[in-house]
C-alpha positions in Angstrom: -30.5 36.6 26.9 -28.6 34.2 28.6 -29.8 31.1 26.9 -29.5 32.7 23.6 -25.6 33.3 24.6 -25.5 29.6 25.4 -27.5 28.5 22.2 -24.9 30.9 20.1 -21.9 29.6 21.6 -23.0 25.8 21.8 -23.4 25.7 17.8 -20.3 27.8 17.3 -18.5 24.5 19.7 -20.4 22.4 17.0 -19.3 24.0 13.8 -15.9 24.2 15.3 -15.6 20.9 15.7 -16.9 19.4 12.4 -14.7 21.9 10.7 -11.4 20.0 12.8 -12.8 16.7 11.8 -13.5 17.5 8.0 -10.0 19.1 8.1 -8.9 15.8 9.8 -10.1 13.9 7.2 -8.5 16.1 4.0 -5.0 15.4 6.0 -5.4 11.7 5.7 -6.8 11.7 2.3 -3.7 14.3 1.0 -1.3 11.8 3.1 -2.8 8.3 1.5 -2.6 10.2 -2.0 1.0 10.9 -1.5 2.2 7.9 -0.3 0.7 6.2 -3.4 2.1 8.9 -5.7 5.6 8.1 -3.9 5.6 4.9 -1.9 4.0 2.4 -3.1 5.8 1.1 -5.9 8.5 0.1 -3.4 7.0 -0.3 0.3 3.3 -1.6 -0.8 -0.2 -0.4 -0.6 0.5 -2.4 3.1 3.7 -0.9 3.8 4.9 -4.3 4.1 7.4 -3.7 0.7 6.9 -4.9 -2.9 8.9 -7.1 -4.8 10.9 -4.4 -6.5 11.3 -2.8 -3.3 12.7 -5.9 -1.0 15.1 -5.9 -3.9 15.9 -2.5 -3.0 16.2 -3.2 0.4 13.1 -1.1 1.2 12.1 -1.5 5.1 8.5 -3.0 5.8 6.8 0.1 7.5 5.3 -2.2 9.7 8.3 -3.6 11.9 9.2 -3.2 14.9 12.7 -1.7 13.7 10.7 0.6 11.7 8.1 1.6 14.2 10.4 2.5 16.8 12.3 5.0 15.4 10.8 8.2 16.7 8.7 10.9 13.6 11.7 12.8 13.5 14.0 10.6 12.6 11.6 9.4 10.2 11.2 12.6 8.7 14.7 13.1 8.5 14.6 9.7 6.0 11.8 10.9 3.7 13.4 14.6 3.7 17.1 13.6 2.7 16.7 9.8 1.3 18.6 6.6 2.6 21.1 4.2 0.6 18.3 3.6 -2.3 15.6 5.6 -1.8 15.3 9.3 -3.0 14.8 12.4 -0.9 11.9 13.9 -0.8 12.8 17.4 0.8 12.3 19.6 -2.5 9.5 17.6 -3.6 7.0 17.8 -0.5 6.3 20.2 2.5 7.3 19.8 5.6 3.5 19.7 6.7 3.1 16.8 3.6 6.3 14.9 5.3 4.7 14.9 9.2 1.3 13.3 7.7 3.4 10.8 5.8 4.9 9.9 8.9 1.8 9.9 10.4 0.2 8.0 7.6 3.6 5.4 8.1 2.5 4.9 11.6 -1.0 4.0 10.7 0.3 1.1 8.2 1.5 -0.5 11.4 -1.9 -0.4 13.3 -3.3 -2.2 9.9 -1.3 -5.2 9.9 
């Protein structure tokens, strides 16, 4: 009985956990799909800024200046907008703004 217990529980761990990674996954796919529907055209597929967007004066995700500012203060750029770029706050989720921060941080590791 006690095996069967252990058997029960060790493929419930199992499930569990391929259920956190494929969840994992649809977070980083619904983070890379927004930051091309809203990013890209001024801060790059890289994050490093495109032309229209160094005329902007769009930030290269992948600075230092950038990097070190901490996720809440960079979701408090994306939720209200800075000198030329918009506000996203009525537009995405608070949840969608954390994994675009999240997905910000991973441009850095890129380049």
């Amino acid at each position: 009985m006690d095996c069967l217990v252990f058997r029960i529980g060790q493929k419930l761990c199992w499930t569990l956990a391929f259920m956190f990674l494929l969840s994992a996954a649809a977070f980083a796919d619904d983070a890379a799909t927004i930051y091309q529907a809203k990013c890209v055209a001024c801060h790059a597929a890289d994050g490093s800024g495109s032309d229209v967007g160094k005329k902007l004066g769009a930030h290269d995700f992948r600075s230092a200046d950038v990097q070190k500012m901490n996720d809440a203060d960079l979701a408090v750029v994306l939720t209200n907008g800075k000198n030329k770029m918009p506000a996203y706050g009525k537009s995405l989720k608070p949840e969608e703004i954390k994994d675009l921060v999240g997905y910000v941080r991973q441009l850095a590791k890129k380049g």
